[in-house]
C-alpha positions in Angstrom: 3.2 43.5 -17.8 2.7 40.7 -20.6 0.2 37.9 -20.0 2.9 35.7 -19.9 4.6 37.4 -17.0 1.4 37.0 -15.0 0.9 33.5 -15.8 1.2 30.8 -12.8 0.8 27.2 -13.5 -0.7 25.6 -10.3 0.5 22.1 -9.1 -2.4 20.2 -9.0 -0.8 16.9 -7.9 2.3 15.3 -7.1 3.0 11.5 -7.2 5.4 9.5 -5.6 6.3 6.1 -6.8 7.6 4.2 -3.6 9.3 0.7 -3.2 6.6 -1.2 -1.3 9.9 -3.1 1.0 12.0 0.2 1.8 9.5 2.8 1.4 11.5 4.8 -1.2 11.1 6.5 -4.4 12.1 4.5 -7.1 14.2 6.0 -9.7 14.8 5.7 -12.9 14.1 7.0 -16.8 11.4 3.7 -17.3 9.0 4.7 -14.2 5.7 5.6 -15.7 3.4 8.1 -14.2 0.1 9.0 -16.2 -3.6 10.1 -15.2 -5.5 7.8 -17.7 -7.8 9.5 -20.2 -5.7 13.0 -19.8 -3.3 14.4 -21.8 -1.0 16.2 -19.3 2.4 14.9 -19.1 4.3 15.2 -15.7 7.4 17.1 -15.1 9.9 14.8 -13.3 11.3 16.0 -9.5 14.6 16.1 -8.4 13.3 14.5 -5.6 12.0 11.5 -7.4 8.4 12.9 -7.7 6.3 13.2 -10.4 4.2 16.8 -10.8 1.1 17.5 -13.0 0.2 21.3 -13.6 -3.5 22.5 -14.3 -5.3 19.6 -14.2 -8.8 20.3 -15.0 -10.5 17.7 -13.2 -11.6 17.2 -9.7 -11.0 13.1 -9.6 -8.8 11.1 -11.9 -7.4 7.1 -12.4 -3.9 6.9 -11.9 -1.4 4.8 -13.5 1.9 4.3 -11.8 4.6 1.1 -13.7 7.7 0.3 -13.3 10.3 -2.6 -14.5 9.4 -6.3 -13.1 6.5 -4.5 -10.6 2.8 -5.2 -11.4 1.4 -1.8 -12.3 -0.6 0.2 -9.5 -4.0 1.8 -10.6 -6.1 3.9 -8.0 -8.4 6.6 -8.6 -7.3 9.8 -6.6 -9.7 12.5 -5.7 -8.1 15.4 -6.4 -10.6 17.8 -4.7 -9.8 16.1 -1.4 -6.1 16.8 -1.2 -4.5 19.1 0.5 -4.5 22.6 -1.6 -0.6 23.3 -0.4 0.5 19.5 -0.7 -1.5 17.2 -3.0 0.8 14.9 -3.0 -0.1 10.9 -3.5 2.4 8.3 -2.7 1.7 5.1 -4.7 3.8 1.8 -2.9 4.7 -0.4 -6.0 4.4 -4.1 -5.5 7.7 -6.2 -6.1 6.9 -8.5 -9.1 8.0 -12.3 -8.2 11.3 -11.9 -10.4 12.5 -8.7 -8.6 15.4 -9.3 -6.1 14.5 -8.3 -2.6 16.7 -5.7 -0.8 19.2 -7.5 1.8 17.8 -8.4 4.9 14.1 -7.8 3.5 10.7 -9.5 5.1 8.5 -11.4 3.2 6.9 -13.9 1.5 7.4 -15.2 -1.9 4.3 -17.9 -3.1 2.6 -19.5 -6.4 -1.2 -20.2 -6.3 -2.7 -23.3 -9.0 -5.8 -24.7 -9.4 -6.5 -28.3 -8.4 -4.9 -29.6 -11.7 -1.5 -27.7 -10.9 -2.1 -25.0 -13.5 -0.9 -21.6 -12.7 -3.4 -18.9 -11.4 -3.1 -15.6 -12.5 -4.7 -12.1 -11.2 -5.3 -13.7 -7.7 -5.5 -10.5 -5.3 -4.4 -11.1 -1.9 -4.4 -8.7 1.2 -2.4 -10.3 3.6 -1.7 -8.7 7.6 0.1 -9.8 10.5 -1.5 -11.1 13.4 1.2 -11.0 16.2 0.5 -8.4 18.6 4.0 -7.9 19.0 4.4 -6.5 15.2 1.9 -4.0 16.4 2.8 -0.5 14.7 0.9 1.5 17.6 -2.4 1.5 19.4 -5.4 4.5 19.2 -4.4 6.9 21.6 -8.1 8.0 21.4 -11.6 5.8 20.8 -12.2 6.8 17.0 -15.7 7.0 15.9 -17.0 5.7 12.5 -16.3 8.0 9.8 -13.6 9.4 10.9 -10.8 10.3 8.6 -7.7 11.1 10.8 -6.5 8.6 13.8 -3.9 9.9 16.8 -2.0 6.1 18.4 0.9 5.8 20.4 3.4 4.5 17.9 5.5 1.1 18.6 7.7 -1.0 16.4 8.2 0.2 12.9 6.5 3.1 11.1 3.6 3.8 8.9 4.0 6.0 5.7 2.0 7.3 3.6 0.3 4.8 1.2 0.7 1.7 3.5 -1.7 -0.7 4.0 -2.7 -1.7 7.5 -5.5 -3.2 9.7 -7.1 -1.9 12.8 -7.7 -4.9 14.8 -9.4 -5.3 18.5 -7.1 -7.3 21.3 -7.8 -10.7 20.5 -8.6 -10.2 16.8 -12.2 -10.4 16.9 -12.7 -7.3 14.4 -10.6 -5.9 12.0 -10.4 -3.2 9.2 -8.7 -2.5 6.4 -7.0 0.9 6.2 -4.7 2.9 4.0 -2.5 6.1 5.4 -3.6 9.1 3.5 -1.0 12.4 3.0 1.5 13.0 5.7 -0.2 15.4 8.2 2.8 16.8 9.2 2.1 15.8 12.9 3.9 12.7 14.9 1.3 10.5 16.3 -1.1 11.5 13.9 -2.2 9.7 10.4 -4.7 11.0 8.0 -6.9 8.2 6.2 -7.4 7.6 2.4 -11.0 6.4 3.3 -12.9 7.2 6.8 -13.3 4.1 9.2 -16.8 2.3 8.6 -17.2 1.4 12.7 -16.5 2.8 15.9 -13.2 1.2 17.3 -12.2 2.0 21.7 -9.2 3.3 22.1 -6.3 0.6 22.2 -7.2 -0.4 19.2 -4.0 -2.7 17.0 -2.3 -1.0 14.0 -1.2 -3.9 12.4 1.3 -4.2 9.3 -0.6 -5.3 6.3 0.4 -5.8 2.7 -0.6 -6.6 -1.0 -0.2 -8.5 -4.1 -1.1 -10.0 -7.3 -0.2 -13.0 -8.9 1.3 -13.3 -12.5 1.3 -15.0 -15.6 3.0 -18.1 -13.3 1.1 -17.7 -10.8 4.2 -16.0 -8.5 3.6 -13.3 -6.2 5.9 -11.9 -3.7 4.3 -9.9 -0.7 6.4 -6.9 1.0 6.6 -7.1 4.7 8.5 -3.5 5.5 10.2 -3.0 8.8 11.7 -4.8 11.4 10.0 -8.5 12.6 10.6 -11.3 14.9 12.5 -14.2 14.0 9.0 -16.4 13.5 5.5 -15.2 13.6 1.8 -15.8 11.7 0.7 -14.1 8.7 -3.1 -13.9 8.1 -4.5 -13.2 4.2 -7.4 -13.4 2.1 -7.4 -14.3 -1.1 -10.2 -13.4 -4.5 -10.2 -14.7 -8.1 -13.1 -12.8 -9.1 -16.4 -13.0 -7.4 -13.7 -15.9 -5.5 -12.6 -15.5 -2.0 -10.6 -18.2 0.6 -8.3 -17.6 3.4 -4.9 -19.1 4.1 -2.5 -18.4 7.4 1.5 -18.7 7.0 4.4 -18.7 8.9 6.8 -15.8 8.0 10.5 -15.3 9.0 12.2 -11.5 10.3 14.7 -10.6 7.6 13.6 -13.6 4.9 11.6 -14.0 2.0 10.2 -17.2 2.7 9.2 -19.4 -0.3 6.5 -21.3 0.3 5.2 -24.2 -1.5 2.8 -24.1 -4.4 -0.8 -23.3 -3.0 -3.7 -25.2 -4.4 -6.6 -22.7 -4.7 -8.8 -22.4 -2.6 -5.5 -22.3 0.0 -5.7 -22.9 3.7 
């Protein structure tokens, strides 16, 4: 039996390229997948994934683009993924020029400085504060460092890659979360970082969501699911070593422009 015959490339990771409003995969020839400082190219899914064979590396920076989205870089341990299914999915933010899907949530905004002048590269991280948008509660207390959480799910789902907040009743603490790999089991979501404090069962899972501002100081943020006709919309905002806060008012099933922000906002 030759070499050859033998030989069994081993998929090392797969990526996913997701639209941040619908949740998924973009197509198209112009999506662009690389690991940064690697040579492997990916071989293209039918089902709109993107798979790297051999990869001789335990940890890599991941570049994901895509036409009128800002591109998404994360480093991705690959050591920690799941042997049978290393997959990653990577949300793509809408660019402020892409049209939103009908019926889409969100928010569409400009930040300037006091003079009027566009700001560029502002990072916000913005969450919903109404209860009622709640995507589940802890079904169990979850100590700190955990890496896996089991709620009882509510309105709307979580999928892999999404951003959300764990927030007490009230809103007196919160933490940032990401959903790590499907684990394959309702009620149960793995975490791309372990919590860093103990949270009682009961605890919020609130919708959360990202952007960045370009060259005109536009941004639109991606509010996926189902909302009520009004409700509140918490963010923090950083320009470098920069942060402020700002609150809005969002609509269910609108992009709401607001008007030019003056940094800092709220």
């Amino acid at each position: 039996m030759s070499a050859e015959s033998t030989f069994v490339s081993r998929c090392s990771l797969v990526v996913y390229p997701v639209d941040a409003w619908t949740g998924r995969p973009i197509a198209g020839s112009d999506v662009t997948v690389r690991l940064e400082g690697f040579p492997y190219k990916p071989l293209r899914m039918p089902d709109g994934g993107f798979a790297f064979m051999d990869v001789q590396a335990s940890a890599c920076s991941l570049s994901v683009s895509a036409p009128l989205r800002p591109t998404s870089r994360r480093a991705v341990d690959l050591a920690a993924l799941p042997r049978q299914a290393p997959v990653v999915v990577v949300p793509l933010l809408p660019g402020s020029r892409l049209p939103a899907p009908p019926g889409a949530t969100g928010l569409g905004l400009q930040l300037v400085d006091a003079g009027g002048k566009p700001l560029s590269d502002v990072r916000i991280f913005a969450w919903v504060e109404e209860e009622s948008c709640s995507r589940g509660r802890l079904a169990d207390d979850l100590p700190a460092g955990s890496d896996k959480l089991r709620f009882a799910a509510e309105g709307g789902r979580l999928l892999p890659g999404d951003r959300f907040i764990l927030a007490e009743r009230g809103g007196k603490a919160t933490e940032r979360c990401r959903v790590g790999p499907d684990t394959g089991q309702p009620g149960t979501l793995s975490l791309e970082a372990p919590v860093a404090r103990d949270w009682r069962r009961g605890a919020l899972l609130l919708p959360a969501a990202e952007a960045l501002t370009d060259s005109d100081g536009a941004a639109a943020l991606a509010l996926r699911g189902a909302y009520p006709t009004r409700f509140r919309v918490l963010a923090e905002l950083a320009l470098g070593k920069k942060r402020t806060r700002a609150e809005w008012t969002a609509t269910g099933g609108t992009v709401s422009r607001q008007d030019s922000i003056a940094w800092p906002a709220g």
